[in-house]
PDB file of N, CA, C, O and CB in Angstrom:
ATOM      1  N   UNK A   1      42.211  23.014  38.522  1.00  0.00           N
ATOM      2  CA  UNK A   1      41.986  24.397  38.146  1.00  0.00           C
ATOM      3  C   UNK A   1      40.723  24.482  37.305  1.00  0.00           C
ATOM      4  O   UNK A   1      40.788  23.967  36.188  1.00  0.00           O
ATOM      5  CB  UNK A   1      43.200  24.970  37.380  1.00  0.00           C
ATOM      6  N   UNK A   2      39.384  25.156  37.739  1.00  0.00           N
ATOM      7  CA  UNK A   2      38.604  25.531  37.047  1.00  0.00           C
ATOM      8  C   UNK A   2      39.050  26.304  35.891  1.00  0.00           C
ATOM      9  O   UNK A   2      40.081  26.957  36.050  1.00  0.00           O
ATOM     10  CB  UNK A   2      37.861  26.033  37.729  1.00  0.00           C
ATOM     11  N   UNK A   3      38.421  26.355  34.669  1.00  0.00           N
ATOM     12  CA  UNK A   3      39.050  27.105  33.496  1.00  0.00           C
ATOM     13  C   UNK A   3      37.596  27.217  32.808  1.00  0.00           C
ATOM     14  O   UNK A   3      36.650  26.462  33.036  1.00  0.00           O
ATOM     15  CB  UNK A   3      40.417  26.225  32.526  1.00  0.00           C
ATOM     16  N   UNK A   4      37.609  28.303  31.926  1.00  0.00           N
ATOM     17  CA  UNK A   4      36.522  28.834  31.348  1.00  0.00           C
ATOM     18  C   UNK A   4      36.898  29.236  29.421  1.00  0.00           C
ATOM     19  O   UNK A   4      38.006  29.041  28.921  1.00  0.00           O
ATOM     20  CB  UNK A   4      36.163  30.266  32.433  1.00  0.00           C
ATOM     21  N   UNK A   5      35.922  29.690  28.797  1.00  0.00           N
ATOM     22  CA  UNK A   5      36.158  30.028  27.670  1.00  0.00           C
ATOM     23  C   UNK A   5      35.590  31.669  27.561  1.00  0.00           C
ATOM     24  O   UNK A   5      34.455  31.767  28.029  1.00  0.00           O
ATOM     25  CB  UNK A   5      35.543  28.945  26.752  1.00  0.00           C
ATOM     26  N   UNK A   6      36.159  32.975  27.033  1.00  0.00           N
ATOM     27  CA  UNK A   6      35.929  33.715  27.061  1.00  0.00           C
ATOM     28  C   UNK A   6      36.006  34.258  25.655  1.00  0.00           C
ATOM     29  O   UNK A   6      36.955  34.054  24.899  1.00  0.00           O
ATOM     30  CB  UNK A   6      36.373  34.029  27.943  1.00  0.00           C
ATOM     31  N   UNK A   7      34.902  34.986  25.356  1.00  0.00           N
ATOM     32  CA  UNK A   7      35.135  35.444  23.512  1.00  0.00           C
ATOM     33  C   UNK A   7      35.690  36.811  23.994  1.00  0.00           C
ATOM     34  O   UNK A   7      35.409  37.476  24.991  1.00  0.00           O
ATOM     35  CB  UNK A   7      33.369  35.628  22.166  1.00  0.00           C
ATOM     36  N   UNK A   8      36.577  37.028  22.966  1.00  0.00           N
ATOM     37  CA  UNK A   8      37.141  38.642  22.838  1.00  0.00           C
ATOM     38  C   UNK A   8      37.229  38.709  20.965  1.00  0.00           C
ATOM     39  O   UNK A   8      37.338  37.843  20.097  1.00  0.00           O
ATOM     40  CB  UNK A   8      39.171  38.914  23.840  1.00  0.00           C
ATOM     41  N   UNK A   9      37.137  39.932  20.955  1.00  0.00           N
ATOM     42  CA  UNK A   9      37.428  41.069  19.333  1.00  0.00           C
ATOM     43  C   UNK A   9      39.055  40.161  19.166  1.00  0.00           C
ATOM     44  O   UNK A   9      39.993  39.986  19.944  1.00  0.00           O
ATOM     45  CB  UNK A   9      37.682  43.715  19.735  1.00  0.00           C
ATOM     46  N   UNK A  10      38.791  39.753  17.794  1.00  0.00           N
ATOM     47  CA  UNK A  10      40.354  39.319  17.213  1.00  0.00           C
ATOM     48  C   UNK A  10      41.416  40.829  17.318  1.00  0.00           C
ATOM     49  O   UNK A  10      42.641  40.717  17.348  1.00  0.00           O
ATOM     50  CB  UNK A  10      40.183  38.711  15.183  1.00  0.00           C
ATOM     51  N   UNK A  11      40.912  41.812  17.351  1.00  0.00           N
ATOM     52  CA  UNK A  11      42.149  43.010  17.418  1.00  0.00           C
ATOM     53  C   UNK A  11      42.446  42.652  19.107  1.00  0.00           C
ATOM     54  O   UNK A  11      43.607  42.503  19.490  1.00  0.00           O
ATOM     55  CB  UNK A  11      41.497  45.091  17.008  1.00  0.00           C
ATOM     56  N   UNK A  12      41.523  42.556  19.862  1.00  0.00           N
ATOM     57  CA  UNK A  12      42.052  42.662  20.916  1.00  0.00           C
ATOM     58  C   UNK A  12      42.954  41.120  21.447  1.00  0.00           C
ATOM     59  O   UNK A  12      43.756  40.949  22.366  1.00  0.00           O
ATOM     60  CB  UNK A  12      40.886  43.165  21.758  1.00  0.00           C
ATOM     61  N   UNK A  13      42.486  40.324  20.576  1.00  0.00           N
ATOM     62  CA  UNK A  13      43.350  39.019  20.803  1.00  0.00           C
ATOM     63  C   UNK A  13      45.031  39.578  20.148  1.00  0.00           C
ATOM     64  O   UNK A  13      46.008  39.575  20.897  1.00  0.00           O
ATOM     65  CB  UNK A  13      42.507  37.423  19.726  1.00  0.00           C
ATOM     66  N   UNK A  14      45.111  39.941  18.951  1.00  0.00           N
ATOM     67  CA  UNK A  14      46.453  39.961  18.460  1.00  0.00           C
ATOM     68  C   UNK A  14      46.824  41.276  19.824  1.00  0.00           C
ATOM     69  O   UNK A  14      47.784  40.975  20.533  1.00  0.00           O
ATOM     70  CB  UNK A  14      46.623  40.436  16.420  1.00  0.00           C
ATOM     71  N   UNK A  15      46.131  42.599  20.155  1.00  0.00           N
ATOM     72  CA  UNK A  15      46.921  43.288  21.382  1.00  0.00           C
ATOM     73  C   UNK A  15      47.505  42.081  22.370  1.00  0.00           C
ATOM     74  O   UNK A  15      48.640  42.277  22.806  1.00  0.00           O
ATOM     75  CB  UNK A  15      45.794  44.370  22.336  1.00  0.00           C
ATOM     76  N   UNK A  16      47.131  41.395  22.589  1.00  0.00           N
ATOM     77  CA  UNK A  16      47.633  40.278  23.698  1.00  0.00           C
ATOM     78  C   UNK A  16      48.485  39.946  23.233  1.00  0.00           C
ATOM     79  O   UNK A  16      49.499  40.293  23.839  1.00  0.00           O
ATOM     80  CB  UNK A  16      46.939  39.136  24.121  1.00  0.00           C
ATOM     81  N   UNK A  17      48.701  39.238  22.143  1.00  0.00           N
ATOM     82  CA  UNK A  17      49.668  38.097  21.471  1.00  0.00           C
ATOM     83  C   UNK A  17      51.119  39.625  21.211  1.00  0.00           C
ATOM     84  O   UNK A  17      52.318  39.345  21.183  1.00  0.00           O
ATOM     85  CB  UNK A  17      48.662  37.044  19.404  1.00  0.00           C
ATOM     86  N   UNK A  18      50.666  40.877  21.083  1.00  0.00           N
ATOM     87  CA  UNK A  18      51.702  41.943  20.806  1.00  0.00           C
ATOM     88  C   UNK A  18      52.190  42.107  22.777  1.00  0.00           C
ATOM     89  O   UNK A  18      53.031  41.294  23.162  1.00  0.00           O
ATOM     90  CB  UNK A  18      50.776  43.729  19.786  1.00  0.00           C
ATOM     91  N   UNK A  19      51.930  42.581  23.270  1.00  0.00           N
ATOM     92  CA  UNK A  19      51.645  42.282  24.489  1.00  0.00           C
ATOM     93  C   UNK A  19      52.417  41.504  25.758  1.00  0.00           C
ATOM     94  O   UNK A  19      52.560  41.929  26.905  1.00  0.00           O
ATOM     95  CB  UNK A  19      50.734  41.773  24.232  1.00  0.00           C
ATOM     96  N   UNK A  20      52.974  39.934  25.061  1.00  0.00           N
ATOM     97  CA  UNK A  20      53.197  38.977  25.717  1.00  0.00           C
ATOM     98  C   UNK A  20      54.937  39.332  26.223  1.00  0.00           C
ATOM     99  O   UNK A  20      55.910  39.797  25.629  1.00  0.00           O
ATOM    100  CB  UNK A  20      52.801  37.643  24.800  1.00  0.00           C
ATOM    101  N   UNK A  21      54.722  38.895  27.448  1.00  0.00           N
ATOM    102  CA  UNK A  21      56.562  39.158  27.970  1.00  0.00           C
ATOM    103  C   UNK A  21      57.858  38.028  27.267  1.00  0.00           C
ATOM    104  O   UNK A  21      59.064  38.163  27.065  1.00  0.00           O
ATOM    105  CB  UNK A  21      56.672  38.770  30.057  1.00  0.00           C
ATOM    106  N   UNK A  22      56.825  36.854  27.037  1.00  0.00           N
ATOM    107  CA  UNK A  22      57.365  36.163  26.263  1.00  0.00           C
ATOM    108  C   UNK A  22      56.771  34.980  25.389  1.00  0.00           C
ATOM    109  O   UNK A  22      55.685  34.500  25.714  1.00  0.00           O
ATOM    110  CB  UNK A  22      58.175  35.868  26.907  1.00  0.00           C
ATOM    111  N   UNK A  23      57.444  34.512  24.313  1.00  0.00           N
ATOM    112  CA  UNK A  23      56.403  33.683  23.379  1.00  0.00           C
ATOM    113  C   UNK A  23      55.302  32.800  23.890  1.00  0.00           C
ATOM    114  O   UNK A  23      54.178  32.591  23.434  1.00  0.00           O
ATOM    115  CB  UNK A  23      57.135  32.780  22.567  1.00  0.00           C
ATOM    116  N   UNK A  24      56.132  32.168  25.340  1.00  0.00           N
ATOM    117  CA  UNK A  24      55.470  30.973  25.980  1.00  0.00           C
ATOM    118  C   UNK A  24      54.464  31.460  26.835  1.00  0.00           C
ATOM    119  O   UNK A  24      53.791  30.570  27.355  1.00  0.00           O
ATOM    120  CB  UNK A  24      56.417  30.075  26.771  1.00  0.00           C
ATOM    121  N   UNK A  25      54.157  32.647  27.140  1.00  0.00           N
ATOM    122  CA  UNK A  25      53.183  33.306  28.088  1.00  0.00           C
ATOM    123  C   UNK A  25      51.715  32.602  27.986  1.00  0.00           C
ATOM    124  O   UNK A  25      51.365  32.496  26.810  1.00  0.00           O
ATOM    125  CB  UNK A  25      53.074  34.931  27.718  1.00  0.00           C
ATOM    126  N   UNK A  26      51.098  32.271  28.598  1.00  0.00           N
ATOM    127  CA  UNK A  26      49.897  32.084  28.453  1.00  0.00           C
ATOM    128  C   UNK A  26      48.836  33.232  28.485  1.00  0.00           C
ATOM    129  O   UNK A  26      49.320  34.293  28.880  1.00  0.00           O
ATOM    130  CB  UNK A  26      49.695  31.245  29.271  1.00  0.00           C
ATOM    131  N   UNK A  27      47.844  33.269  28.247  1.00  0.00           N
ATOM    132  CA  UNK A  27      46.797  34.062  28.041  1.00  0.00           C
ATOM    133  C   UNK A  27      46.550  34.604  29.819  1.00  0.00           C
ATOM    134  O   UNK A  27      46.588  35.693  30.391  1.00  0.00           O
ATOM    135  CB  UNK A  27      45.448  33.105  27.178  1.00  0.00           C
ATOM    136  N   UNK A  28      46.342  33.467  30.157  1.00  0.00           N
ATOM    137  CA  UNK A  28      45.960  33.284  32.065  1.00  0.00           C
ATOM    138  C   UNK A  28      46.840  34.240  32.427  1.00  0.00           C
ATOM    139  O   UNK A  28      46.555  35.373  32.814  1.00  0.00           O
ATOM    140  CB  UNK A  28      46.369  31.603  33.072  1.00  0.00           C
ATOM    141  N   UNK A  29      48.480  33.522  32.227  1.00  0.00           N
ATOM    142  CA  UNK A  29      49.462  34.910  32.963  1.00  0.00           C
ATOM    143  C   UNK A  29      49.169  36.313  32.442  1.00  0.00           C
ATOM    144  O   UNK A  29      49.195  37.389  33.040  1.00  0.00           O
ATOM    145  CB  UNK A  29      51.201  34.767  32.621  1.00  0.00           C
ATOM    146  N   UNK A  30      48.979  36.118  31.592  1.00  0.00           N
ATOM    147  CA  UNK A  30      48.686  37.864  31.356  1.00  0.00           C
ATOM    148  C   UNK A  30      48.026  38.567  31.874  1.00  0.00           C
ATOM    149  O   UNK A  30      48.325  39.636  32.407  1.00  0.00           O
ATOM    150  CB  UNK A  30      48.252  38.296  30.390  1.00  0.00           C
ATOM    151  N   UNK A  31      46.828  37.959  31.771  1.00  0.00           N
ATOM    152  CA  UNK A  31      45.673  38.672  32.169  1.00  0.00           C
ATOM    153  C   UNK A  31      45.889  38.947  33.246  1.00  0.00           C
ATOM    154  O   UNK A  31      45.744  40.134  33.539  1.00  0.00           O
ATOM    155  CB  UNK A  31      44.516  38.153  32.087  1.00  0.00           C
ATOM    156  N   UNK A  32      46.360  37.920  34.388  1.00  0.00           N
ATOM    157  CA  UNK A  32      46.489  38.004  35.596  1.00  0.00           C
ATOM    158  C   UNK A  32      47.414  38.880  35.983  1.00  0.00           C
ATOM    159  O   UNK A  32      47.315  39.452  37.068  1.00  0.00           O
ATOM    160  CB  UNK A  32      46.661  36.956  36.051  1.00  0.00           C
ATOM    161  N   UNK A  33      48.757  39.161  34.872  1.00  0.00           N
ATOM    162  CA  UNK A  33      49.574  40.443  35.300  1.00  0.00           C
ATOM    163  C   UNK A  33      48.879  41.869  35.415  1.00  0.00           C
ATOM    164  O   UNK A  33      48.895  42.776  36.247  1.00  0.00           O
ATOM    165  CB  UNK A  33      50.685  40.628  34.283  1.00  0.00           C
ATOM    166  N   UNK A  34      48.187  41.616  34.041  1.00  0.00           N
ATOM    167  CA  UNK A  34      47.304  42.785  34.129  1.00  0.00           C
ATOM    168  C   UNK A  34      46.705  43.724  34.827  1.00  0.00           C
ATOM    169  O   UNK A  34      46.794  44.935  35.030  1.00  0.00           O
ATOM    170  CB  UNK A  34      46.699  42.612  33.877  1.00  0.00           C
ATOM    171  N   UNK A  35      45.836  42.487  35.246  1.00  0.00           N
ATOM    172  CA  UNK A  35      45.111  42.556  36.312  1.00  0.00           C
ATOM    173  C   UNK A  35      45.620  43.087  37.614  1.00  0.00           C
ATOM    174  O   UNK A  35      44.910  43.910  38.193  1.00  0.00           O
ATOM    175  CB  UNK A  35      44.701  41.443  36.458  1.00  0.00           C
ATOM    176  N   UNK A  36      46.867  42.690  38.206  1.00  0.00           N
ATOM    177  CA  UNK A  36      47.651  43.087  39.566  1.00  0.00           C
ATOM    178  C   UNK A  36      48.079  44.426  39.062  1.00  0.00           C
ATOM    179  O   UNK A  36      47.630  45.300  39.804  1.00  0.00           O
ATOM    180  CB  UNK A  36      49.043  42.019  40.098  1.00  0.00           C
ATOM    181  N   UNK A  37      48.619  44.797  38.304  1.00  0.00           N
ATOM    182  CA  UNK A  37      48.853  46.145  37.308  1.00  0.00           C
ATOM    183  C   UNK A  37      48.110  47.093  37.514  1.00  0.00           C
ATOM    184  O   UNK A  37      48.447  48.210  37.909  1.00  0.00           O
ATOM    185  CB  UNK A  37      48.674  45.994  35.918  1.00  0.00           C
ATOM    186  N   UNK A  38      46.655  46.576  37.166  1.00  0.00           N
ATOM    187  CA  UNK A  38      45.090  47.527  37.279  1.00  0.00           C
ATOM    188  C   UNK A  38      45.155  48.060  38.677  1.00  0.00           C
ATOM    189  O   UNK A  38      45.113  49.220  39.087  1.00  0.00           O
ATOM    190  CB  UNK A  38      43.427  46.501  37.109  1.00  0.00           C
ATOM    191  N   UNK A  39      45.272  46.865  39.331  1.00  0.00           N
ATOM    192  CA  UNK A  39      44.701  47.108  40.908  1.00  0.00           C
ATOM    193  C   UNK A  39      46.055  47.871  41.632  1.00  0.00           C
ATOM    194  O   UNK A  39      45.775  48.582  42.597  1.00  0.00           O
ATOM    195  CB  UNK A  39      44.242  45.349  41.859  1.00  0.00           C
ATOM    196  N   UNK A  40      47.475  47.784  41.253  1.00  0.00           N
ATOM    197  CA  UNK A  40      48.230  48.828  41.951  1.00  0.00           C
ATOM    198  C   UNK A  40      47.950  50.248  41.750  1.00  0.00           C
ATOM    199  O   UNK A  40      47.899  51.148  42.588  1.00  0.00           O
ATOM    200  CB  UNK A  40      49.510  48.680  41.661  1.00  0.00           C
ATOM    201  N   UNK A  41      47.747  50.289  40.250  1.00  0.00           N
ATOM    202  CA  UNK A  41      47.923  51.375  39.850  1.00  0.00           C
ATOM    203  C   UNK A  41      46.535  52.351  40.398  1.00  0.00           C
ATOM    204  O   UNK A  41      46.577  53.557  40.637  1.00  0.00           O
ATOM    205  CB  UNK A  41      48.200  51.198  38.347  1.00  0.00           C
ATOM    206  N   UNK A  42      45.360  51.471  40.509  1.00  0.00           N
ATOM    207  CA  UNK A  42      44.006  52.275  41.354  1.00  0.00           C
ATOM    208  C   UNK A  42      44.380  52.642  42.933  1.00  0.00           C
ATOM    209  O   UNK A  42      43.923  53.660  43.452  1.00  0.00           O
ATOM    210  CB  UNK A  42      42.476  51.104  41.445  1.00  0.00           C
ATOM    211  N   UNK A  43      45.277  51.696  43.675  1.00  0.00           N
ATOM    212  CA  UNK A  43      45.754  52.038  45.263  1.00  0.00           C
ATOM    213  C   UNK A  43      46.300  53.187  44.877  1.00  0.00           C
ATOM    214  O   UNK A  43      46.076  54.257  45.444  1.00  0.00           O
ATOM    215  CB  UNK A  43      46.869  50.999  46.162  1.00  0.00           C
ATOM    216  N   UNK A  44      46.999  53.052  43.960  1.00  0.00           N
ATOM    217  CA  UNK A  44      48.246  54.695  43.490  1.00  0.00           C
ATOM    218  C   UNK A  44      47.545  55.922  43.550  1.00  0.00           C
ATOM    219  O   UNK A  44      47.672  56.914  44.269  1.00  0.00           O
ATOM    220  CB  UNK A  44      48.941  54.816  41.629  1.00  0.00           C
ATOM    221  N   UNK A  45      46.639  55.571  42.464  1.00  0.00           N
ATOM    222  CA  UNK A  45      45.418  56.936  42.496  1.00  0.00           C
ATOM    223  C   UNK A  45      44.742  57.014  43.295  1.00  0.00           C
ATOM    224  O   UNK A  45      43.983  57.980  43.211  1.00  0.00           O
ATOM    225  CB  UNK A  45      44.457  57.113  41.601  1.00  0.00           C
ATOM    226  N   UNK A  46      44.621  56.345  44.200  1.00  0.00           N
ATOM    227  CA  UNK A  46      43.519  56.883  45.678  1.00  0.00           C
ATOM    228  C   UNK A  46      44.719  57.367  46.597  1.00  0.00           C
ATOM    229  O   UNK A  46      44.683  58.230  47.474  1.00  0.00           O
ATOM    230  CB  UNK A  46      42.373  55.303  46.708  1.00  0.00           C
ATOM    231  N   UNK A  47      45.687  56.670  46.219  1.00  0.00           N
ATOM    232  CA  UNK A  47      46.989  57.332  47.616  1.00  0.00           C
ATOM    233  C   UNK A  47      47.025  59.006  46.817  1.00  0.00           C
ATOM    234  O   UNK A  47      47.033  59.968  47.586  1.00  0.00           O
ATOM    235  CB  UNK A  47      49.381  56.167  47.587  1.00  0.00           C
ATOM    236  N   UNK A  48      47.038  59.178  45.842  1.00  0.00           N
ATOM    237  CA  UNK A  48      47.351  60.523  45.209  1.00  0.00           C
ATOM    238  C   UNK A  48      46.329  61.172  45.094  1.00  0.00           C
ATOM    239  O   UNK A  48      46.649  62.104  44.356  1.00  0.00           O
ATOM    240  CB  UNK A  48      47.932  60.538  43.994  1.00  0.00           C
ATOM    241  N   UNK A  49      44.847  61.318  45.469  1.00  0.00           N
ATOM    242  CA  UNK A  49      44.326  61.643  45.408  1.00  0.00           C
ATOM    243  C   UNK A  49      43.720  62.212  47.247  1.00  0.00           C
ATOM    244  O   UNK A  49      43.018  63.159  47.602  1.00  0.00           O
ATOM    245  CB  UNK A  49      43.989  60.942  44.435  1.00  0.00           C
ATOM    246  N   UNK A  50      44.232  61.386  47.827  1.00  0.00           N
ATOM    247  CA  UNK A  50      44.467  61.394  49.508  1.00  0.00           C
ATOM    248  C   UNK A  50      45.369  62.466  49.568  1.00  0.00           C
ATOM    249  O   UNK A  50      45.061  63.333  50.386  1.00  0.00           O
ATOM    250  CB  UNK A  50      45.163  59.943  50.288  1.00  0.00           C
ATOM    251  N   UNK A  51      46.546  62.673  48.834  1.00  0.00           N
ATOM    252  CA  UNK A  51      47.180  63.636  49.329  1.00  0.00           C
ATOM    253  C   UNK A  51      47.046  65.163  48.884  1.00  0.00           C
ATOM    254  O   UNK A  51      47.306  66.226  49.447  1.00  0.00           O
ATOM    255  CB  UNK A  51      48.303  63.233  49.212  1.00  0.00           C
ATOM    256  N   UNK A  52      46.508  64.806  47.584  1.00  0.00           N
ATOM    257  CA  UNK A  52      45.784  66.313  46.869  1.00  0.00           C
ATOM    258  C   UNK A  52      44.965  66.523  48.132  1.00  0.00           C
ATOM    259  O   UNK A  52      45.427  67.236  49.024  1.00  0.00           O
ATOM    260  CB  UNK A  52      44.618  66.181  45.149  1.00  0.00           C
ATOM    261  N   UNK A  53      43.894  66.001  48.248  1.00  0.00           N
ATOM    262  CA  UNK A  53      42.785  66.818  49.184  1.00  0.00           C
ATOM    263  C   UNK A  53      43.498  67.066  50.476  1.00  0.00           C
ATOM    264  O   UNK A  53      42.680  67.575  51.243  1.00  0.00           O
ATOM    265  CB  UNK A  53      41.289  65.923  49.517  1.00  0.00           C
ATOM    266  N   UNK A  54      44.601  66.938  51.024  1.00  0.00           N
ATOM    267  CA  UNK A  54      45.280  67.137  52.452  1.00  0.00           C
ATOM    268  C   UNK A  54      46.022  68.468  51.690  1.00  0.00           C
ATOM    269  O   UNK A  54      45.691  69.579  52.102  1.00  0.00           O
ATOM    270  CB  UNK A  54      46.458  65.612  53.234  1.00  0.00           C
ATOM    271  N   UNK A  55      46.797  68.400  50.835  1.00  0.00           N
ATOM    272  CA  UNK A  55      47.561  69.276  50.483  1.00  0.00           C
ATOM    273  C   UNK A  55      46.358  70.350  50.007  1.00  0.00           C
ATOM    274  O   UNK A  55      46.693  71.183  50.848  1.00  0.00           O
ATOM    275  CB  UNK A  55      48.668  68.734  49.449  1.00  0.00           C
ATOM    276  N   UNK A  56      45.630  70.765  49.573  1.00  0.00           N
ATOM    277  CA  UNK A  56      44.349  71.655  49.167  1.00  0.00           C
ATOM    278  C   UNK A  56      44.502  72.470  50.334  1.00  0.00           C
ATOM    279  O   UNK A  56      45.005  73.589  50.230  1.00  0.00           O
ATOM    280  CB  UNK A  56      42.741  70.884  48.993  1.00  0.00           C
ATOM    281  N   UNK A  57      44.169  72.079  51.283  1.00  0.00           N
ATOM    282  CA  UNK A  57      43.670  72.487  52.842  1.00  0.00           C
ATOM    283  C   UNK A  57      45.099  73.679  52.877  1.00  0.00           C
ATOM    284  O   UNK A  57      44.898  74.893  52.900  1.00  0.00           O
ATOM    285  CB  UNK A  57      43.689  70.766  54.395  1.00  0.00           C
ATOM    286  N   UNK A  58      46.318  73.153  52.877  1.00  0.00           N
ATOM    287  CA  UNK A  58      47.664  73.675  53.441  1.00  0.00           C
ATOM    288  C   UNK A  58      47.377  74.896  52.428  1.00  0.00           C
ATOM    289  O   UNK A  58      46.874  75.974  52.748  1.00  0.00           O
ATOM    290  CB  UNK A  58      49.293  72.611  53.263  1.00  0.00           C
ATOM    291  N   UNK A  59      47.739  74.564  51.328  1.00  0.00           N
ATOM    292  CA  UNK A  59      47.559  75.414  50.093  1.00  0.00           C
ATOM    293  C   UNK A  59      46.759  76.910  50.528  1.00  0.00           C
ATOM    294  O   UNK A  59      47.184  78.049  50.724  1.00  0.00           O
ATOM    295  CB  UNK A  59      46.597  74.466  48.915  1.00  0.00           C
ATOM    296  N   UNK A  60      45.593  76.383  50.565  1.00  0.00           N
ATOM    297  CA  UNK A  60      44.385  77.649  50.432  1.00  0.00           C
ATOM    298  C   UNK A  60      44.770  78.054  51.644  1.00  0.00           C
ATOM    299  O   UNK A  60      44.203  79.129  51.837  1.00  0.00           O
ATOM    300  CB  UNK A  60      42.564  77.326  50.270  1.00  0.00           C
ATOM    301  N   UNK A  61      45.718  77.649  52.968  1.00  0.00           N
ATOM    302  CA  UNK A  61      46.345  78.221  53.858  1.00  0.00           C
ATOM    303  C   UNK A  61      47.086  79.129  53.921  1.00  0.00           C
ATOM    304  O   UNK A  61      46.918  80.093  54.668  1.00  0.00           O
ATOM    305  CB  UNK A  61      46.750  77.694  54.245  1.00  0.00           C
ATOM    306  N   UNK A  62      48.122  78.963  53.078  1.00  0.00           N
ATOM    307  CA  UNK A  62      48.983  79.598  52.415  1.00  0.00           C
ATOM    308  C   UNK A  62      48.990  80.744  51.544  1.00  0.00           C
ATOM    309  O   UNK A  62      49.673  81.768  51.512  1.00  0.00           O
ATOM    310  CB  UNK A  62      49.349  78.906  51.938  1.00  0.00           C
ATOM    311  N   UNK A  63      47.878  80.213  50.722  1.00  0.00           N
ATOM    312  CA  UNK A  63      47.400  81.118  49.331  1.00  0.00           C
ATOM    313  C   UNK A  63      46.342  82.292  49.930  1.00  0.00           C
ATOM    314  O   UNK A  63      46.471  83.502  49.739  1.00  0.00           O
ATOM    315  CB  UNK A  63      46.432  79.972  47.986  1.00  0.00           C
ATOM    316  N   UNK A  64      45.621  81.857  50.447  1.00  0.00           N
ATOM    317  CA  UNK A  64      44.330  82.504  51.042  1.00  0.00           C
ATOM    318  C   UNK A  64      44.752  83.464  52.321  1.00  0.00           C
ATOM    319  O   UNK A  64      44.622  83.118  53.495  1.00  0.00           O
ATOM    320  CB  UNK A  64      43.218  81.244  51.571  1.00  0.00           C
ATOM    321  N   UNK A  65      45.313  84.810  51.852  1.00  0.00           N
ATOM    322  CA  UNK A  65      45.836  85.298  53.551  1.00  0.00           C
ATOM    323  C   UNK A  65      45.719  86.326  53.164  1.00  0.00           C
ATOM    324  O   UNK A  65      45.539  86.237  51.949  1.00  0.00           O
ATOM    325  CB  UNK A  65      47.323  85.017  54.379  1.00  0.00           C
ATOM    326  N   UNK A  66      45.704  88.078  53.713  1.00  0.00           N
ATOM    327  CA  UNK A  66      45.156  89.138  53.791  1.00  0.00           C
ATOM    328  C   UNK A  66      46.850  89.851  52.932  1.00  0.00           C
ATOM    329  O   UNK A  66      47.055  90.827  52.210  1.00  0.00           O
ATOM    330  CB  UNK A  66      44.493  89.551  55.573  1.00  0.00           C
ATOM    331  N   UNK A  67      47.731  88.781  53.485  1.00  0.00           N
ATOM    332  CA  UNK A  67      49.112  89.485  53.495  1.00  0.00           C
ATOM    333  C   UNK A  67      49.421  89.804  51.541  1.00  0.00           C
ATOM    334  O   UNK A  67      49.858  90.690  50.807  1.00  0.00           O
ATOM    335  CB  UNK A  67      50.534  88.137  54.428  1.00  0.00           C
ATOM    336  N   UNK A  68      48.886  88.511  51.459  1.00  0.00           N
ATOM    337  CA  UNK A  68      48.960  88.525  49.951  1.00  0.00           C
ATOM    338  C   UNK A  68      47.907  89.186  49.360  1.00  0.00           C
ATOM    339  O   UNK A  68      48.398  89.590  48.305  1.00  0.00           O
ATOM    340  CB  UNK A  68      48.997  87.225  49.377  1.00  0.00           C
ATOM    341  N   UNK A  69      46.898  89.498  49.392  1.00  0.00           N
ATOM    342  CA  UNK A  69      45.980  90.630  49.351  1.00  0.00           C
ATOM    343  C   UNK A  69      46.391  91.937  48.735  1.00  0.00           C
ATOM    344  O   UNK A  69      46.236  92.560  47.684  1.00  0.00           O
ATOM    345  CB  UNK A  69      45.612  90.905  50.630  1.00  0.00           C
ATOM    346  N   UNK A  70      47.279  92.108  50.465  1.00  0.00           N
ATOM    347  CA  UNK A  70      47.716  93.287  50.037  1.00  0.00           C
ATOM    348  C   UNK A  70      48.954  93.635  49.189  1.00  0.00           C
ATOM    349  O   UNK A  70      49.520  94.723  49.087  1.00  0.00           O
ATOM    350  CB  UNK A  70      47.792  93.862  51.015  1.00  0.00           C
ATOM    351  N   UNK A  71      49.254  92.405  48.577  1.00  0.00           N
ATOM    352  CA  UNK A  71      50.296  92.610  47.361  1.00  0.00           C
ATOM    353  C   UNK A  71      49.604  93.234  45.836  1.00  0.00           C
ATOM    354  O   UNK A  71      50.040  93.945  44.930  1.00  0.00           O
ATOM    355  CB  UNK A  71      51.003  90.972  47.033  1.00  0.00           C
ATOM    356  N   UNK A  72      48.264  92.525  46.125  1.00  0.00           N
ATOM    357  CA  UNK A  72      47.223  92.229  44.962  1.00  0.00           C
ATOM    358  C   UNK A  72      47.031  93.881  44.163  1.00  0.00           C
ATOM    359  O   UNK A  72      47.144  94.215  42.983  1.00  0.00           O
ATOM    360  CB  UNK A  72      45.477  91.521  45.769  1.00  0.00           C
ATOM    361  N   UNK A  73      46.687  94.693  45.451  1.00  0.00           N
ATOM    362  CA  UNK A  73      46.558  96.383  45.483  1.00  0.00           C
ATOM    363  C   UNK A  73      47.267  97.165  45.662  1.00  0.00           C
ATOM    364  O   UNK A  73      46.941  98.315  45.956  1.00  0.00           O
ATOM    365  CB  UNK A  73      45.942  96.893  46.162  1.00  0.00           C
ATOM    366  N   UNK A  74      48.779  96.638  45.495  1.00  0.00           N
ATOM    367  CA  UNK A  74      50.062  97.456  45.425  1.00  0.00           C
ATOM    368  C   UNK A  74      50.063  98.346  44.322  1.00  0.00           C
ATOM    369  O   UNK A  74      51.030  99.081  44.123  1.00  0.00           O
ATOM    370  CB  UNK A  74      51.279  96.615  45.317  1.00  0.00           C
TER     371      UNK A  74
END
């Protein structure tokens, strides 16, 4: 296993050490949970953001009609 040394802010070292799922966690697992964490949660927001702009379309379908208009000038 290649391994590296990385400097971080001591606050952000003790967030880790607060952080840990358990005492024995390593730094590596974490990060690496993290990390898979980051990257679901960005698929999430592009899936939800896929469906806003589909749902927009229906919407202003819906919303956007003469019928309701003429509620507007009742």
């Amino acid at each position: 296993m290649n391994t590296t040394t990385i400097q971080i802010d001591k606050s952000l070292l003790n967030s880790l050490k607060e952080v840990k799922e358990y005492p024995r966690q390593t730094y590596n697992e974490l990060i690496k949970n993290m990390v898979n964490v980051f990257h679901d949660l960005k698929k999430k927001n592009q899936y939800d953001e896929f469906l806003h702009k589909i749902q927009q379309v229906k919407m202003k379908e819906l919303w956007d009609n003469k019928e309701d208009e003429a509620w507007k000038n009742a």
